[in-house]
N, C-alpha and C positions, 0 to 999 in steps of 0.2 A: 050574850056575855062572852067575853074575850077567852080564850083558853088560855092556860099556864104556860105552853110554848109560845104564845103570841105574846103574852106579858114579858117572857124572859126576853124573847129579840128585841122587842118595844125599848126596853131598859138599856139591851146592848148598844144599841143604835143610837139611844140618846144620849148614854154615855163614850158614845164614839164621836156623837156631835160635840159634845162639851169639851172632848178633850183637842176634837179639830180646832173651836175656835179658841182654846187659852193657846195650841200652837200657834196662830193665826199671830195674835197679839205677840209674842214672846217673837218669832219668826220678822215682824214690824219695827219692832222696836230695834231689833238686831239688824236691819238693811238702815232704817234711820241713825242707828249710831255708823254702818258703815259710809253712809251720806255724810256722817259730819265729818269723817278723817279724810274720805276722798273729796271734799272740798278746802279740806285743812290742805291737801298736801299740794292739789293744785294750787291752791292761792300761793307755796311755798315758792313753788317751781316756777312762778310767772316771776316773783318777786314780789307781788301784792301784798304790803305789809300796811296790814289798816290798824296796826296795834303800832304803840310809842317808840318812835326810834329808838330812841335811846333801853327800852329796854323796863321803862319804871313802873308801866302799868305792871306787869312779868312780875317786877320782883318784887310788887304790893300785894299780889294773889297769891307768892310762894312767903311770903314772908313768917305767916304765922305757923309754918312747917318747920318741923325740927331738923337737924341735915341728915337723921338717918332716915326718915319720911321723905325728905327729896333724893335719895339716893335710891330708896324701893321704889317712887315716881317715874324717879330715870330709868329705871329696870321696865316699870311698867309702859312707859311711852316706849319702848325697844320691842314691846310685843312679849314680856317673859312672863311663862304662869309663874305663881306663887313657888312653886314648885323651884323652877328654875332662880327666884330672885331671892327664895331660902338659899339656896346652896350659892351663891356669888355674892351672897352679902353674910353665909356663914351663922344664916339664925334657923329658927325652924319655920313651920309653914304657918302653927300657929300666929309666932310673932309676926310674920307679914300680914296674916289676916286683918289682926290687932292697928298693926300703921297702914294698913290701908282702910281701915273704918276709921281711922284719927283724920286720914287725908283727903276723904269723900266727906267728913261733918266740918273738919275746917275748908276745903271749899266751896261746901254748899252744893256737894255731888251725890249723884244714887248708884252713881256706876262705876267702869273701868274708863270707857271710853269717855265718859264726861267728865271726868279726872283730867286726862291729859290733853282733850280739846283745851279746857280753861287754862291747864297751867304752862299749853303752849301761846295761852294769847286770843284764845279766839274767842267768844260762845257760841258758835255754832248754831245763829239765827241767820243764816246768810238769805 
């Protein structure tokens, strides 16, 4: 039978595995969203534009956004925390919270960076 200090390391250890592999996932997810901007930006730089000239696909995905929803979007594709698009748009962090949970259910997004991949044009199945 196992002693008490073997049960206690046994736990720690597995609880040092658990938490290696939700970083694991979390750490994946975070290089894949950094994959979809660094393919967004190159496709920008070549010129490679496989979205509407004109622009209509864009402004069918940003349409059902409010313009203060598209102005904390613009904040957000510039790279600003919450933090930062409270104070340049003058509201608190709450309300950004608030229109960017409006602007992830109206897109059909779960995150930051899948926010502004779409509402730059792309989806980011390249």
């Amino acid at each position: 039978m196992a002693r008490s200090p073997d049960r206690a390391l046994d736990r720690a250890i597995t609880a040092l595995l658990h938490e290696a592999v939700e970083h694991s996932r979390a750490m994946r997810q975070v290089l894949n969203q950094v994959g979809q901007l660094a393919s967004l930006r190159i496709t920008m730089l070549r010129g490679d534009d496989e979205s509407d000239p004109a622009g209509t696909a864009q402004s069918e995905v940003l349409s059902p956004l409010t313009k203060r929803e598209k102005e904390v979007l613009d904040q957000l594709a510039q790279g600003c925390s919450n933090r930062q698009i409270a104070r340049s748009l003058g509201i608190s962090e709450r309300t950004v919270k608030n229109h960017l949970r409006n602007i992830f259910t109206k897109l059909g997004v779960g995150d930051r960076t899948s926010a502004v991949v779409k509402a730059l044009g792309r989806n980011g199945d390249h």
